[in-house]
N, C-alpha and C positions, 0 to 999 in steps of 0.2 A: 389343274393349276400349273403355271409357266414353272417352271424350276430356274434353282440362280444357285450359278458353280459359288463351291465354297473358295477361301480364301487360300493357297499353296506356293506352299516356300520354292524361294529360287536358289540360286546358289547366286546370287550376286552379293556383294558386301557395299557397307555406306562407306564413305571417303575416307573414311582410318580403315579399312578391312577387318573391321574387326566383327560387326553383329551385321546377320543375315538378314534380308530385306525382305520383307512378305508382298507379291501382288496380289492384287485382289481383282476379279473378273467378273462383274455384275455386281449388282446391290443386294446384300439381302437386308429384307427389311426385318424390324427387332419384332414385327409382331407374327410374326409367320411362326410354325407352331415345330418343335423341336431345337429350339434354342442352345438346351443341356449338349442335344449333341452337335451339333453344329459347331456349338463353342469348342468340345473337347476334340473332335476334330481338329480344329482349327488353328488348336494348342498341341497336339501331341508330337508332330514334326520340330516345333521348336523346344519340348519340355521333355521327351523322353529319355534324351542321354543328359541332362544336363542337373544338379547336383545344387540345394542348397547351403548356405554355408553351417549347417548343422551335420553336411552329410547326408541328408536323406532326398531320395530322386522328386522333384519338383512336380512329373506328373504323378505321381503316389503319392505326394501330397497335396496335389491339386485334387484328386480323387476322393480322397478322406475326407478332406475339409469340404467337399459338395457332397457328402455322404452323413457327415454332421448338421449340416444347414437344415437336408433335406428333416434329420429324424427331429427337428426344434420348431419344422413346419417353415422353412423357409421357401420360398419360390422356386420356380425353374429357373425362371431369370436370372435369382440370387445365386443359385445352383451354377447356373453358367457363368456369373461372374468371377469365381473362385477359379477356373480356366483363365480368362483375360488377364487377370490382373498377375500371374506373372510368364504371360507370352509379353508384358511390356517390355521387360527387360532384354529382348532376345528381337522387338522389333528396331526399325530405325528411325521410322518414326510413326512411335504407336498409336498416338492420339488418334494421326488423321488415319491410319490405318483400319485401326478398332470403329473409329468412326464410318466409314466407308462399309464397312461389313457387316457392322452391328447395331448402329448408330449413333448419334450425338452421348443419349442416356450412359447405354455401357463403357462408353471411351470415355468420359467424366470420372463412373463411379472407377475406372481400373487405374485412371490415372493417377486419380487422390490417393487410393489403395494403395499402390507401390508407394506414394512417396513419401506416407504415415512410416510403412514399414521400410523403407531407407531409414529417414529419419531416426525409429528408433533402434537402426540397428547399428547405425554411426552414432548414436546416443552410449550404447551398451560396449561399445569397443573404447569409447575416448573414455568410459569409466576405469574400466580394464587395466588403459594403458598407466592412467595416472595412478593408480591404486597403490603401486611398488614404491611412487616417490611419497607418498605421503604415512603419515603416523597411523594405526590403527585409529583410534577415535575418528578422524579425518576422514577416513574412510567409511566409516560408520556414517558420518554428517553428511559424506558426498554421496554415498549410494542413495541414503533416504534423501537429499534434496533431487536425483536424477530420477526418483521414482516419483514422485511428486511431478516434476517436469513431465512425467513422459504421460504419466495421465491426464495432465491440463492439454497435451498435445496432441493423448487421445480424442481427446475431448471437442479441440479445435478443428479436426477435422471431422466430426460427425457430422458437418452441416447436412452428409446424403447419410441418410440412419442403416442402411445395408452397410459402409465402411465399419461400424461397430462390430455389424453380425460376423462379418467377413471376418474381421480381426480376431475376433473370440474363439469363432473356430479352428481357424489357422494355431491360435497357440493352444489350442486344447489336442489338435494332431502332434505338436512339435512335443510336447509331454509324451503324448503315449508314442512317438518315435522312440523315445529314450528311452523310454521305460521298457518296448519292448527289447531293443539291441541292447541293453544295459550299457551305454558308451556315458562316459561324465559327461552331464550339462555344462553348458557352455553359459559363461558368468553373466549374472543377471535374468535369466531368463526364466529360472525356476520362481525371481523374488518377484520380478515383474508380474508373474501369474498370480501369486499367492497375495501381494499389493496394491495390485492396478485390476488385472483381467476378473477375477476369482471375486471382489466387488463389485465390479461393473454386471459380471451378469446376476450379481446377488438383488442388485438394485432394478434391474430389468425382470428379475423375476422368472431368469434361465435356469433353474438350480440343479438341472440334468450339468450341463456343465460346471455350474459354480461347484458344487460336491465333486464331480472326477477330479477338476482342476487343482483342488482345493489339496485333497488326498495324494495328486501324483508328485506338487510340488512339493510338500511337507513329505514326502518319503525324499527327495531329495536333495533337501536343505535339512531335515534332522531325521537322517534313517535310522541310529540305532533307539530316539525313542516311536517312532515310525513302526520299527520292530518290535516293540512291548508291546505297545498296546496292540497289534495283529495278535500276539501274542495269548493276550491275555484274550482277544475276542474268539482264540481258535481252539484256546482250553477246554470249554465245553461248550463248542458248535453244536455239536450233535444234541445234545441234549436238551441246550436252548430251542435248535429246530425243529426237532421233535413235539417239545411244547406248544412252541409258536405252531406249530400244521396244526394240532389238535384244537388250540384255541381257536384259530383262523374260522376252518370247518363247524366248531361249535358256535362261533357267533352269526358265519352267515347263516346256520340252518333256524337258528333262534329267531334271526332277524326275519326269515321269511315266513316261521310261522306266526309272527306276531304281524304279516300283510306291511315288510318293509322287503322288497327286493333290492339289498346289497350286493355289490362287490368287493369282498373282503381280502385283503389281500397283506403278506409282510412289507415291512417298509426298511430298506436295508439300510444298515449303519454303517456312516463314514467316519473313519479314522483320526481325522484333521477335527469334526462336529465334536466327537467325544472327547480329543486333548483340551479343545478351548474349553468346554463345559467344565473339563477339570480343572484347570487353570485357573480361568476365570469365575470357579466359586470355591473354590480352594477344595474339590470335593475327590475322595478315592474313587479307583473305578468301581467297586462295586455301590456305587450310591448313586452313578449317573443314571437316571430312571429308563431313557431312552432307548437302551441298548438292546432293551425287545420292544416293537414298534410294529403298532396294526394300520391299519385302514380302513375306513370303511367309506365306500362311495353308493351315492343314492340317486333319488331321480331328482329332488326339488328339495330346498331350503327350508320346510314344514318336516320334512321325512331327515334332515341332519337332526334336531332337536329332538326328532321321536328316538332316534336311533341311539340319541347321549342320556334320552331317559332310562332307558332300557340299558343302557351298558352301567350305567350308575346305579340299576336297583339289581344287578347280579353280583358286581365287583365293590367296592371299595376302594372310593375317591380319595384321592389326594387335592383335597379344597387348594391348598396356593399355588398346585400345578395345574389348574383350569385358565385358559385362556378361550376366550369367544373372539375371532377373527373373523365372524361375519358380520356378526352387530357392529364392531371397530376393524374395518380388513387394515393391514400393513399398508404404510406408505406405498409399495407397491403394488399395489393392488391385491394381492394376496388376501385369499378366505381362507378356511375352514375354522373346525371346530379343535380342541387340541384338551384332552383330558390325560393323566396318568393315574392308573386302579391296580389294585391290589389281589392277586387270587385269593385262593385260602391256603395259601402255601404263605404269603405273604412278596411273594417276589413281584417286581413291581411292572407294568406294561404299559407305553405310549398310544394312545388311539388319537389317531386325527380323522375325522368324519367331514365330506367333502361333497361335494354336485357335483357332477363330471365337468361343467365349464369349468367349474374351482379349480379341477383336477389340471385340465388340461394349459390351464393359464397357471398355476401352479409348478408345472412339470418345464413349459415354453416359455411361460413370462409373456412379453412385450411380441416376442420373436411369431406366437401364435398367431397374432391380430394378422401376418400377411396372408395365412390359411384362412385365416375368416372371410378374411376381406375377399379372399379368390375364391370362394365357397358360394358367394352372390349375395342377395340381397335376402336367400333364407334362410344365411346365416350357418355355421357349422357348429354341431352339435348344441344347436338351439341357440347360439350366441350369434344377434347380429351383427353386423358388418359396420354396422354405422354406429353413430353417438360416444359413446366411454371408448368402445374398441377401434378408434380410429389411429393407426397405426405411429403417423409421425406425431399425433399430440403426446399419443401414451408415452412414446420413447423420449421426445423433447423433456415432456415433464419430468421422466425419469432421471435422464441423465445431467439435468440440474439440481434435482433433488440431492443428485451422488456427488455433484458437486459441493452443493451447500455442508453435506455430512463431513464428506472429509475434512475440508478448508477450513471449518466454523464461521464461517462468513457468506452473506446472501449471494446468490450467481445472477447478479444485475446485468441479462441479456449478455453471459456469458461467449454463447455462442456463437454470439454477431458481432460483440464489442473488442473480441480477442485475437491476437494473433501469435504463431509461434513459431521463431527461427532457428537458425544454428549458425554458434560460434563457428570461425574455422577447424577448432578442437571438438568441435560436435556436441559443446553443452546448449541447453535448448536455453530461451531468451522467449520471457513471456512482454506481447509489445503489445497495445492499443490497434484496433484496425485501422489503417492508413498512415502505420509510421512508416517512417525513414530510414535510410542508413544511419543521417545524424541521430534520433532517437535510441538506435540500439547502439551507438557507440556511447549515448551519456547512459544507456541502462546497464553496460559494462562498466565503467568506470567514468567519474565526471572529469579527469583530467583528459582523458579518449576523447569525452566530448568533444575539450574545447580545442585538441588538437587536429580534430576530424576534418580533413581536406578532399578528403577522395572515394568512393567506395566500388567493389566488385560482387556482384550477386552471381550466383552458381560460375563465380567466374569471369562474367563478366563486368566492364566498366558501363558505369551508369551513372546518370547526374544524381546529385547530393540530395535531391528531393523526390528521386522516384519511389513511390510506393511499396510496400513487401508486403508478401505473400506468404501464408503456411509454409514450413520446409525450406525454404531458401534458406541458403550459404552465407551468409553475409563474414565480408572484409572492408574495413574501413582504412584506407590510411593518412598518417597522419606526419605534421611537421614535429622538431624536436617542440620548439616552444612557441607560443603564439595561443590567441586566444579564441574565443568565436566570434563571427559575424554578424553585424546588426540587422541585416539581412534576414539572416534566421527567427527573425522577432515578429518579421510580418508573412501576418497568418495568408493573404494572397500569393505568397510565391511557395508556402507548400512543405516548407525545410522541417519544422517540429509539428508533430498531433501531441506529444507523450507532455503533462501538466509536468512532469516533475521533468523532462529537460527543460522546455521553457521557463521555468522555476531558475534552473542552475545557469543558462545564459542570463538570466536579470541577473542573478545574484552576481555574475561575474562584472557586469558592466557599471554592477551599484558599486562594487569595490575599486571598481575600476576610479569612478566619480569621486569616491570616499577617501581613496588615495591622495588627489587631487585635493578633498577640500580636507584632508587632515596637514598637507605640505604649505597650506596655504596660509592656515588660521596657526603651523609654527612657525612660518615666515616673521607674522605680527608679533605672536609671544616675544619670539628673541627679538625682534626688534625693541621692543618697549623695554625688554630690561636691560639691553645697553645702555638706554636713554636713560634709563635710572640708578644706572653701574649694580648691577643684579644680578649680572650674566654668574655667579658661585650658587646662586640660586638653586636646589634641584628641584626639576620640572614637576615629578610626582608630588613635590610636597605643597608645592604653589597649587596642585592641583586639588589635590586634599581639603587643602584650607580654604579654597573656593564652591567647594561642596559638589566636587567629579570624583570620580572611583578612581581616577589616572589620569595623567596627561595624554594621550589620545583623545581621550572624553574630553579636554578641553581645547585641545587643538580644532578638534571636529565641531562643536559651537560657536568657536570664535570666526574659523572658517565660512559658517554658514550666514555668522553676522545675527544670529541668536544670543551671543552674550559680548558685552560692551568692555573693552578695554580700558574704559574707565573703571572698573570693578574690580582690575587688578589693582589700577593706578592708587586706587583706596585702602588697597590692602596692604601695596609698599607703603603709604606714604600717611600712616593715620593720622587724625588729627590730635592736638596736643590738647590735656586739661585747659579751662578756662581760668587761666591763670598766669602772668607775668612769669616765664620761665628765668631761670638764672641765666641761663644761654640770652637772655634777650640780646637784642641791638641796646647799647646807649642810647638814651635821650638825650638831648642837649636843652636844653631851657633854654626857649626862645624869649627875649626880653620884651614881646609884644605883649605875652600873656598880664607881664606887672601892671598892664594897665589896659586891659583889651577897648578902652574907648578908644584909645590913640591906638591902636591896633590896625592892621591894613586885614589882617587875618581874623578871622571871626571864631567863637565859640562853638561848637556844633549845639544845635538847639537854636539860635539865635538866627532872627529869620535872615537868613545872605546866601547869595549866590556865589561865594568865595568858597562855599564847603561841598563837600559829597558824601554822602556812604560808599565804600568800596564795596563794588559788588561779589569780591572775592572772598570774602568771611563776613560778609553783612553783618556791623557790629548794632546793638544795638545794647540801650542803658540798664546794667549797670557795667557793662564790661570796661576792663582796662586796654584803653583807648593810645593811638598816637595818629598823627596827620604826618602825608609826606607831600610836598611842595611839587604837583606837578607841570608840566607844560602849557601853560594858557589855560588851563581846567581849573585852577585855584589846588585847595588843598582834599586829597581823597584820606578822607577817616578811615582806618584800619584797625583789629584787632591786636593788639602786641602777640598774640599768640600766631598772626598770618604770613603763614609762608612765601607768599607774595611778598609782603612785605618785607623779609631779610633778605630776599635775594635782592630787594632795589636798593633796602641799604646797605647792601655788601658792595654796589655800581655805585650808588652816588649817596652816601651815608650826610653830606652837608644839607639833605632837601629834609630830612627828618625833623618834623618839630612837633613841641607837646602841645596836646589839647587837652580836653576836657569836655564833661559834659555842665551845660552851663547848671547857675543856681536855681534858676529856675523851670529846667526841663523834667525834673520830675512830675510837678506841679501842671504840665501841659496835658490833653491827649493825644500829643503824638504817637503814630506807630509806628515797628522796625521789622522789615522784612527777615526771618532768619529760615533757614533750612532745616530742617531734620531728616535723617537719615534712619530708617528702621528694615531690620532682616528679619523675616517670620517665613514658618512655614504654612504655603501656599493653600487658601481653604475659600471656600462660599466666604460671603459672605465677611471676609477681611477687610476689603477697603473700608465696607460700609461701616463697621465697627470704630476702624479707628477715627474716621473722619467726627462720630458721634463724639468720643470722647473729648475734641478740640469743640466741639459747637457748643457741648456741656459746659466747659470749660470758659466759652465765650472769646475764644482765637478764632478769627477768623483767618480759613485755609484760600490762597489766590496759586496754587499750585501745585499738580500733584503729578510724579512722575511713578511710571511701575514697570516692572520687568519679572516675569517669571521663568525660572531655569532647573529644569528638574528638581522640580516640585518646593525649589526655596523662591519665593517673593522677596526682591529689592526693591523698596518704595521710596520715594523723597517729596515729602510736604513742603512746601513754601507756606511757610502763617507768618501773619502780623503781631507780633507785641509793643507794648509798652515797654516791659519791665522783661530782662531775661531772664530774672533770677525766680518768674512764675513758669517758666519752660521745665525747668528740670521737674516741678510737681506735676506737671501734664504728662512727661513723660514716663516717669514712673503709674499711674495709672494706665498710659500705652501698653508697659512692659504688664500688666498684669491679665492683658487680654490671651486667648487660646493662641498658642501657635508662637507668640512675638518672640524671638531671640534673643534682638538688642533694636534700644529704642537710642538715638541721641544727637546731638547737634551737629552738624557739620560745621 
């Protein structure tokens, strides 16, 4: 087979001289076989002298973390990756480099790789820095909401399921760095494990990791009770262990003369497992039943249930510490069988009875399925390759599951639907796939929004509707004042995906309109109550008494031309009792009336074209009556109570003459048009009601006006009577209906 020179650093530097440039001479292609080394090769020129920001040398870590992949059953490939993804940092330009060497696949997953871990590691310093300016509690809210972020960020970039594995391992090395040099952890990183990491692979079903991780943080977020309970587990080791061999060895020789070949073996106890068990049942250590723990592994899922008859007719079960996880496996796929018994000493012991697949997906989780899968079609250790163990379903499903758990809320296509950035201060910004600069400056604050002119992604300038991607930088900037663009509102040109900035541009542009018709509808207010000399008026109380919560509320319907200015006019200006006020105008006694045959003016009632109804208080009999003498019209009949009326005879008080209704206009069936006026509140079924009660009554209605205004009905009937002195009983059965306020004549 041809061979193809690996890739070797030069001593050239890119245009700032600052990172070494790698050539590469030939292609190698990703399937050609030694990969692992190829990559570390590949990596050690650029990773040997050069230092994480933890301290520890980058190829000693890159070594580790392919040495964890491999015992969780990871790949060569995945193996090799753990090399690439931080020679990025040390190329110039690593994509197309890694690419050119390794191919398309490896230059993807290393590329995402670093820029998770950038991400959160300019996550874990902007917490840091702020931490001093703020109050403890603040502190407390900030770290768990960046912990929160950094998992959904996790999360966001799993779209390639190796960037998971990759990350798990890497923070499972950065622990035991620590732990071995004893040097203080560096903030966040122990919580991130014990939060974020130390679930994820509990949810995946890693528990080789989840148990270290678990134990190395929790020694270094609470070491001195960390130190008790070692403590108390190392009081009596020896004797516990001594026990445990002897039971160990008695039950596998049990189990095989009774024709079950087990694998019996102790199940060691982690530190961090036994504090929450205490904790979380409020129980002493010596009650946690766990802290001596068997195993027993079989061939076949027939031989786990013989195995748990058999250990249950020697020991002494503890009935509500029986769990069957074959018949129900754990959301994560997770079997076995899970009993606690009793010797005859009475001290109590954990047995979990398992299949070796159980075991080993048990032990690896999700991470095993890529040993299956590479194992071939006959499958490893009798698990095949295909159907349930198909690698990216298992993990997909997984790590929504781990979503749904923490959030309490469904992961509606989480992984497709989400994206997540970084403030300039490096707080993470959970967006919509396909948002914008604009988007993440209204998910910052909606004033940002609306002042958002400009934006720079990793730096650089970019129009206002270029797309964002995982990890990016974003900086928007913005004018002092000024608002958003109507632009922004059409969904062709690309500016908003995010419902709630679209949301906050309407809401801007409706207040914007709302301004507008509230300055418009108080334009008319004051207007009309100059005209009625009103202006001592205050606004709220006219407002009140009009049935608004405030003058705004009434500005803004008058504006819209939703409620009628005449509705004020009525409420300055009511109308007066049916009755001859003292205030009236003078009458003069016209000498026509001594003898209305010699009269030029006529009687009202008496058939002649000299008379009118005034249509402005439509009087009608019996009311107390006068006529004023107009311009070629003859005489308009008015009510003495018509405001009309005093203001013409205040102008021309000599046109005024008295009428009457004649002697015999009782006796007619004449009718008279009059108004009523009725306020009720607005229901089904109201017009239909009142109108019944005049048809009852035998008025016939030739008029009806209606207006409804949050939620009050102003209506005005036009009927015909004879006699008005039968209105006021019609109305009073109006006032008796649901709803009616006030029933009365205008």
């Amino acid at each position: 087979m041809k061979s193809h020179p690996v890739a070797k650093p030069t001593s050239a530097t890119n245009s700032q001289g600052v990172l070494p440039v790698v050539s590469v001479v030939g292609q190698i292609l990703p399937d050609q076989a030694h990969a692992l080394v190829r990559a570390r090769a590949f990596a050690e020129p650029l990773l040997a002298t050069e230092l994480l920001d933890t301290g520890e040398n980058i190829l000693a870590h890159a070594d580790a973390v392919a040495l964890i992949l491999k015992s969780i059953g990871g790949s060569e490939a995945m193996q090799a990756a753990s090399y690439l993804v931080y020679a990025c940092d040390h190329l110039n330009k690593p994509q197309e480099v890694i690419a050119k060497a390794f191919g398309d696949n490896f230059a993807a997953l290393a590329m995402e790789t670093t820029k998770l871990v950038r991400v959160q590691r300019q996550a874990r310093l902007a917490l840091l820095a702020n931490a001093s300016n703020n109050p403890a509690a603040s502190q407390v809210q900030g770290a768990a909401l960046q912990t929160e972020n950094v998992r959904k960020m996790l999360l966001a970039f799993s779209r390639d399921l190796r960037v998971v594995m990759l990350r798990l391992a890497s923070r499972l090395q950065t622990l035991r760095f620590f732990a071995a040099t004893k040097l203080p952890v560096s903030g966040g990183i122990a919580d991130e494990a014990l939060q974020v990491f130390a679930p994820l692979a509990n949810r995946l079903g890693i528990w080789e990791i989840k148990w270290e991780m678990e134990d190395l943080a929790f020694r270094f977020l609470e070491p001195d009770t960390y130190r008790e309970v070692a403590r108390l587990l190392d009081e009596k080791r020896l004797e516990r262990e001594l026990h445990m061999e002897r039971m160990r060895a008695q039950l596998e020789a049990d189990l095989l003369a009774n024709g079950l070949h087990a694998k019996v073996s102790g199940r060691p106890k982690h530190i961090y497992s036994i504090v929450k068990k205490m904790r979380g049942k409020s129980l002493g250590f010596d009650k946690v039943y766990d802290i001596r723990a068997m195993r027993i592994v079989v061939a076949n899922v027939p031989e786990c249930y013989a195995a748990l008859s058999w250990v249950h007719s020697q020991f002494s079960p503890i009935a509500e510490e029986f769990d069957d996880y074959i018949a129900k496996p754990k959301v994560n796929g997770y079997q076995s069988l899970h009993t606690v018994v009793r010797n005859v000493a009475g001290q109590p012991t954990e047995i979990q009875i398992r299949t070796q697949a159980m075991h080993d997906h048990a032990e690896n989780g999700v991470a095993a399925h890529w040993a299956y899968k590479e194992a071939g079609a006959k499958g490893y250790a009798g698990v095949s390759a295909s159907g349930e163990y198909d690698a990216k379903i298992a993990v997909l499903r997984q790590l929504l599951a781990w979503e749904r758990d923490l959030s309490g809320t469904p992961a509606h296509g989480m992984l497709d639907d989400r994206i997540y950035v970084l403030t300039p201060d490096a707080a993470i910004v959970e967006l919509p796939q396909g948002a914008t600069a604009v988007d993440f400056a209204y998910s910052v604050h909606t004033n940002l929004g609306h002042r958002c002119r400009g934006a720079r992604i990793d730096g650089a300038m970019v129009p206002l509707n270029t797309p964002l991607k995982n990890g990016q930088t974003v900086e928007v900037t913005v004018v002092k004042e000024g608002g958003p663009s109507r632009d922004w509102l059409n969904t062709e040109l690309g500016y908003l995906v995010s419902h709630r900035a679209r949301t906050k541009v309407r809401a801007w542009f409706n207040a914007l309109a709302m301004n507008e018709t509230v300055a418009k509808g108080r334009e008319a207010v004051e207007k009309l109550l100059q005209r009625e000399g009103k202006t001592a008026l205050k606004l709220d109380d006219l407002a009140v008494q009009l049935g608004f919560a405030n003058a705004e509320a009434l500005f803004e319907d008058v504006g819209k031309d939703e409620f009628s200015l005449r509705q004020i006019e009525l409420l300055l200006r009511p109308p007066e009792p049916a009755q001859v006020d003292v205030d009236a105008p003078l009458l003069r006694k016209s000498r026509a009336f001594e003898n209305p045959s010699k009269s030029g003016l006529l009687v009202v009632g008496v058939d002649s074209l000299l008379t009118q109804m005034a249509k402005c208080c439509k009087p009608a009999p019996p009311d107390a009556i006068c006529g004023f003498v107009t311009r070629g019209k003859g005489v308009s009949v008015h009510r003495t109570d018509c405001t009309n009326l005093r203001e013409m005879v205040a102008k021309n008080g000599e046109r005024l003459i008295e009428v009457d209704w004649g002697l015999t206009q009782t006796a007619t069936s004449a009718v008279y048009p009059v108004d009523v006026a009725i306020q009720a509140t607005d229901r089904q079924g109201l017009l239909r009601d009142i109108s019944e009660v005049f048809t009852k009554e035998k008025m016939n209605v030739t008029g009806v006006q209606t207006q409804s205004i949050k939620g009050t009905a102003w209506m005005t009937f036009t009927v015909e009577v004879s006699d008005s002195g039968r209105l006021h009983k019609v109305l009073a059965l109006v006032m008796e209906l649901a709803g009616v306020r006030s029933a009365r004549r205008k």
